[in-house]
Phi, psi and omega in degrees: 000138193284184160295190191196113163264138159276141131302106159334129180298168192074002215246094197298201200266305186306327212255192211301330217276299185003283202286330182262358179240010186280159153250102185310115187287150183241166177285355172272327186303285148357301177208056170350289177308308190277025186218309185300295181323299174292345174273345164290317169283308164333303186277359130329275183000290205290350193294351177283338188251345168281113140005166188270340207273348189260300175320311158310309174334304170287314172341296210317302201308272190305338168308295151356275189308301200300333180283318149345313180306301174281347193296301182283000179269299182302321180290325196272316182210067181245187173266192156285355179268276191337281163018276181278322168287330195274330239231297180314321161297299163310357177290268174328290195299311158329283186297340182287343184284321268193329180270333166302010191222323200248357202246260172235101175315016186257339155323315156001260124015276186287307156301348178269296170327298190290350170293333176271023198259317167297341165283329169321322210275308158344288221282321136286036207279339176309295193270009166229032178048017189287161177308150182272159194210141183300128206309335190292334199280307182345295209276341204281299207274014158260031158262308198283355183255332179252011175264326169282322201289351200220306155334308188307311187302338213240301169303336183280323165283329165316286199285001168108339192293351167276000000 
């Protein structure tokens, strides 16, 4: 199925705003929810074949990218506070990534859930001045953040890293 352009509203079929406001719609737009549930579980997996010690790793790693995300929304069409909050956050998930590997693997765990508690805050972004960020991605990454986040917790008491 092809893509499905939006127009900005006011925006004629032809004309010039047309090629610079369209959006594409992706199929995570589409169906947040049902593309989060699978993109959460699907990164569960390798952790049933990794090392206990790999497994962190990888935890470590993609929390890093997913804390990231807002860091880049905010470089494209944020302020400089928003900036410096989203770069700031990402920090703190980083070293909590790190106290997950050198510390108590329940950093982990336990950052992906308060990260989806920070997709939340997004979602109120009026009154807590945050980057705006596209309403479809919110519900898609806290399914995928408390999906991870609760996953870890259950593959981890399997496999001994808990």
């Amino acid at each position: 199925m092809p893509h499905r352009v939006r127009r900005a509203h006011g925006c004629p079929p032809t004309g010039p705003c047309c090629a610079r406001l369209a959006i594409v719609d992706s199929i995570f737009a589409r169906y947040p929810i049902a593309t989060g549930i699978v993109i959460g579980v699907v990164s569960l997996v390798p952790h049933f074949f990794l090392s206990p010690a790999m497994s962190l790793a990888f935890a470590a790693v993609l929390l890093g990218i997913v804390a990231g995300v807002y860091f880049g929304f905010a470089v494209m069409k944020g302020s400089n506070f928003q900036q410096q909050v989203e770069f700031n956050v990402a920090s703190l998930f980083g070293i909590a990534a790190l106290l997950g590997i050198g510390a108590s693997p329940w950093f982990l765990p336990a950052s992906y859930l308060a990260h989806g508690l920070w997709d939340f805050a997004h979602h109120n972004r009026a009154s807590l001045q945050l980057v705006s960020i596209p309403q479809w991605y919110i519900p898609w990454c806290v399914v995928i953040d408390v999906i991870i986040g609760f996953g870890l917790i259950v593959v981890w008491h399997w496999n001994g890293v808990l």
